[in-house]
VEXPALUM-199678 format. One line per 10 residues: number of its first residue (from 0); their letters; for each residue x, y, z of N, C-alpha, C, O. Coordinates in nm, 3 decimals, decimal comma. Layout:
BEGIN
NUM = A = X/Y/Z/X/Y/Z/X/Y/Z/X/Y/Z | ...
REM end
This chain:
BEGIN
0 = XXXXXXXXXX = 14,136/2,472/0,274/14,236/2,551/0,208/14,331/2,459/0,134/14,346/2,339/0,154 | 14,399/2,544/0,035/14,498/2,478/-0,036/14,651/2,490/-0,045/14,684/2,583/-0,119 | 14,757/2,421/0,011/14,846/2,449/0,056/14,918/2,455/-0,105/14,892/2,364/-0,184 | 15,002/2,558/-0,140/15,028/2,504/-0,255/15,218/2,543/-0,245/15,293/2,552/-0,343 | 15,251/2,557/-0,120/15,383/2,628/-0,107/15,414/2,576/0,046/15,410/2,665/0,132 | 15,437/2,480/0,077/15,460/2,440/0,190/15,595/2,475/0,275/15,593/2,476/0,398 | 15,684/2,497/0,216/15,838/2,604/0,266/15,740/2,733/0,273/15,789/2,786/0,373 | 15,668/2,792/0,248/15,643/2,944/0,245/15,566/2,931/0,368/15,596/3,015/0,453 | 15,455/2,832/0,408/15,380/2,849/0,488/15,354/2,699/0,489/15,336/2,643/0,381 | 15,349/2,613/0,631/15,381/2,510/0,653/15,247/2,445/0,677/15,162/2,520/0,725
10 = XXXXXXXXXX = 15,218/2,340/0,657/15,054/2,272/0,727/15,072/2,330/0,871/14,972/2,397/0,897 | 15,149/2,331/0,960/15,125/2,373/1,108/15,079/2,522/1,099/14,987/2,558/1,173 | 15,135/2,608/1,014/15,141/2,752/1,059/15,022/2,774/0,997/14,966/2,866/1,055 | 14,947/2,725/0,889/14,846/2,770/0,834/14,747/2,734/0,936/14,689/2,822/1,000 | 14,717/2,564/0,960/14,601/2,527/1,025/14,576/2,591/1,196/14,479/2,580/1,271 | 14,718/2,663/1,216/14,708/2,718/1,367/14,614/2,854/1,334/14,512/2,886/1,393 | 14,676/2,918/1,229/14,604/3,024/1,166/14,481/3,048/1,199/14,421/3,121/1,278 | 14,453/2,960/1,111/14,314/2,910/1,086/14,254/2,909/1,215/14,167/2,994/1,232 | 14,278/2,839/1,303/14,241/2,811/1,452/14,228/2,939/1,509/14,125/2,980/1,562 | 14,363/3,019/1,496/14,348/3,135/1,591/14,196/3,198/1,561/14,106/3,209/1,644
20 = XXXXXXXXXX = 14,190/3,238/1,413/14,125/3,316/1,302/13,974/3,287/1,371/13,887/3,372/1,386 | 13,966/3,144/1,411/13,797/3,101/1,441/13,797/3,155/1,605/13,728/3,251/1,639 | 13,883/3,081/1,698/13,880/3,181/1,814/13,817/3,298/1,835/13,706/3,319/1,883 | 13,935/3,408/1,775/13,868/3,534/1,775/13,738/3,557/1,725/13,682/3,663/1,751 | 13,681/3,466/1,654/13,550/3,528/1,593/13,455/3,419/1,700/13,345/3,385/1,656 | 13,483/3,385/1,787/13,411/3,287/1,911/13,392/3,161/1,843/13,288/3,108/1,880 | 13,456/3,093/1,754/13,392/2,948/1,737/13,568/2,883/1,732/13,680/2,934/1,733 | 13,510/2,744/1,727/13,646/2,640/1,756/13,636/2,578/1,626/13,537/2,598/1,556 | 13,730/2,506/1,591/13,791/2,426/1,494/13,755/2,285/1,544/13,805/2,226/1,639 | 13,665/2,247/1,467/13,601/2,089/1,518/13,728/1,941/1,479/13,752/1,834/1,534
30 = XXXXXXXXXX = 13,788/2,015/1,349/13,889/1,892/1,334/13,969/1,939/1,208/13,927/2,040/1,152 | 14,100/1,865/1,150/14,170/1,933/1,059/14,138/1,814/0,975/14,144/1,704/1,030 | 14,101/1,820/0,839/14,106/1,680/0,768/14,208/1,730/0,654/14,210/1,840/0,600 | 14,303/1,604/0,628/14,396/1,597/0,541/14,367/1,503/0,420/14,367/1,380/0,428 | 14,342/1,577/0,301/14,259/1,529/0,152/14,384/1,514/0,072/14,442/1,611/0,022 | 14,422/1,399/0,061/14,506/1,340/0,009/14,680/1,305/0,074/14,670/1,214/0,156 | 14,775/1,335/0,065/14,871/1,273/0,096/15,018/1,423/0,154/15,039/1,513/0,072 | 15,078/1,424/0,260/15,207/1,529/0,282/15,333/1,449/0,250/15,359/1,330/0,231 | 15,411/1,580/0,254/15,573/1,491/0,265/15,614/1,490/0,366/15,590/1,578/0,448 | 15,688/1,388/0,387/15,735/1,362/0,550/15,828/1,477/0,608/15,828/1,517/0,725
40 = XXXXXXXXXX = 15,892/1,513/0,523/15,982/1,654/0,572/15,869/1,780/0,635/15,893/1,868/0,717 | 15,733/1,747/0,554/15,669/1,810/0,623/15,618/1,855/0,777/15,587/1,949/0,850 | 15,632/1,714/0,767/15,544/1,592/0,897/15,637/1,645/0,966/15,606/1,723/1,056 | 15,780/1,614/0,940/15,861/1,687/1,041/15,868/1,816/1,098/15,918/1,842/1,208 | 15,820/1,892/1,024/15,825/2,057/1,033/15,708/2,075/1,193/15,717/2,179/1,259 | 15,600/1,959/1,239/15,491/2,005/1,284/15,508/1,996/1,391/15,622/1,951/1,379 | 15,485/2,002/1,546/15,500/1,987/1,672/15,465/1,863/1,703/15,389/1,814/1,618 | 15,496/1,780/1,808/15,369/1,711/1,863/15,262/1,749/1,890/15,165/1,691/1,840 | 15,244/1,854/1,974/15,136/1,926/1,966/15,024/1,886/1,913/14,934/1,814/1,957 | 15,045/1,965/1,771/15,020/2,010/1,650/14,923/1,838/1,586/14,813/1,813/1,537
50 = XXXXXXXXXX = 15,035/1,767/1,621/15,002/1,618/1,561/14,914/1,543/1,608/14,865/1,452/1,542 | 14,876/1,576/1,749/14,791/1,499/1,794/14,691/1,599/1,816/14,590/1,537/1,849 | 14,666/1,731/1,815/14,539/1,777/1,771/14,483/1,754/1,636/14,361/1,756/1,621 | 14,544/1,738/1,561/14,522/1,759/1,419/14,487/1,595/1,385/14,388/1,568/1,317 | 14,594/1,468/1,448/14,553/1,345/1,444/14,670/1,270/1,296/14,704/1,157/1,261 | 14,693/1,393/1,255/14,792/1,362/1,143/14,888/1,318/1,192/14,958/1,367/1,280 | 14,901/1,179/1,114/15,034/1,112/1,185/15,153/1,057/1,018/15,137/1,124/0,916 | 15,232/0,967/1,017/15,289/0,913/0,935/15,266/0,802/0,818/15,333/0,765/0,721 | 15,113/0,760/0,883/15,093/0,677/0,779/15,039/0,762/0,663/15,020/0,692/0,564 | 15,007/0,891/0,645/14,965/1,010/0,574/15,108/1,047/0,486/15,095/1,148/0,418
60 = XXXXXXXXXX = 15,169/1,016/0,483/15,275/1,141/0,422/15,306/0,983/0,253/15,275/0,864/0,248 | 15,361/1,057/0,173/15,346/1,027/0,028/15,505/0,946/0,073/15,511/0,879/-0,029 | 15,597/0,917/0,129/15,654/0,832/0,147/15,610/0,692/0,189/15,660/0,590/0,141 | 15,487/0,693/0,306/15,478/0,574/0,325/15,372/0,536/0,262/15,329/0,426/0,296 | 15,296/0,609/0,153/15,207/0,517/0,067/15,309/0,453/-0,014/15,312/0,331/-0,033 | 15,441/0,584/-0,088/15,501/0,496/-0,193/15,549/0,294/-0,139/15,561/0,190/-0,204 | 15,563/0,332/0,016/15,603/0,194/0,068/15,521/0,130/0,053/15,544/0,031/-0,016 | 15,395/0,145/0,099/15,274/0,033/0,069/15,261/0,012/-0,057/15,290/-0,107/-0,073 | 15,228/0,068/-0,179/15,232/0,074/-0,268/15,368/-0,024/-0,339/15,344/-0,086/-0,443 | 15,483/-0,032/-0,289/15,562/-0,091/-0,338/15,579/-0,243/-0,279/15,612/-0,337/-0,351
70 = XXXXXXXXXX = 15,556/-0,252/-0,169/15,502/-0,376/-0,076/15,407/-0,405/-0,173/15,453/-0,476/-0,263 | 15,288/-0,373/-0,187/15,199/-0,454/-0,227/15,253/-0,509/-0,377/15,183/-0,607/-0,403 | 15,316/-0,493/-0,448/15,386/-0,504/-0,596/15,465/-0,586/-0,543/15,443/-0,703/-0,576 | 15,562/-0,565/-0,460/15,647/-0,730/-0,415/15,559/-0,860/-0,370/15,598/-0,975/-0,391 | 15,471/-0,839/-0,326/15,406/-0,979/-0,302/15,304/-0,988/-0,434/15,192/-1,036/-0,415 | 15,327/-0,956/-0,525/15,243/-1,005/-0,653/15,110/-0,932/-0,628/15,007/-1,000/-0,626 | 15,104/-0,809/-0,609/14,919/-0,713/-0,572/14,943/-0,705/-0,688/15,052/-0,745/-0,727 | 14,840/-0,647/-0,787/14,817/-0,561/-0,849/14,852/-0,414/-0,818/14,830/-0,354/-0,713 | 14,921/-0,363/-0,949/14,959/-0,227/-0,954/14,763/-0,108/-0,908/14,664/-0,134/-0,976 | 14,759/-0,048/-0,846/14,637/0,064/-0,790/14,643/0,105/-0,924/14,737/0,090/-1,003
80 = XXXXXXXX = 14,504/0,176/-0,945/14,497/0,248/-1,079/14,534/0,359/-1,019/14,518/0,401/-0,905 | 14,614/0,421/-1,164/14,679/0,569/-1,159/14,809/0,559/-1,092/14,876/0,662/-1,096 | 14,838/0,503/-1,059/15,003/0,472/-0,947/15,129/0,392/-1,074/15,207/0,304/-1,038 | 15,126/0,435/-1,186/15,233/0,398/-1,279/15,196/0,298/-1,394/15,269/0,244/-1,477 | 15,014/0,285/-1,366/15,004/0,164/-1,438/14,949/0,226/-1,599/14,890/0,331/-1,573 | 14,946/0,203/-1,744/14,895/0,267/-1,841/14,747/0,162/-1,862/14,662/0,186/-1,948 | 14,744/0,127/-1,833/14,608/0,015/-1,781/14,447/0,086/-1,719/14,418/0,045/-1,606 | 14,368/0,163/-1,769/14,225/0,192/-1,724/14,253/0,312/-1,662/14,163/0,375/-1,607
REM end
């Protein structure tokens, strides 16, 4: 699924959803995979619970790539393609 309103309906409340949704129909939720990057305010919104079923933790949220991402530019990395560079 595609979260496209995360104040309206939160990664926790959807993927529990989701969970309940397979329950009732007799099957389980084998794992939650997260395709691309959250915001940490998000991260905050979720339980523990929630976090360690799901496995989603902090190195996931679009704050701490911007950190890596900016770390790696202080020690002389190369800028990642697509991350600000007009280069390829």
């Amino acid at each position: 699924m595609n979260l496209v309103d995360l104040g309206a309906t939160g990664l926790q409340v959807a993927c529990e959803a989701v969970r309940d949704r397979a329950r009732a129909a007799g099957a389980e939720v084998a794992r939650v995979e997260l395709v691309g990057l959250i915001p940490a305010a998000e991260l905050r919104r979720c339980s523990a619970p929630f976090l360690a079923w799901t496995g989603i933790d902090d190195r996931r949220t679009v704050e701490a790539r911007l950190v890596a991402v900016a770390g790696g530019a202080e020690r002389g990395a190369p800028a990642e393609r697509g991350l600000g560079s007009d280069r390829g």
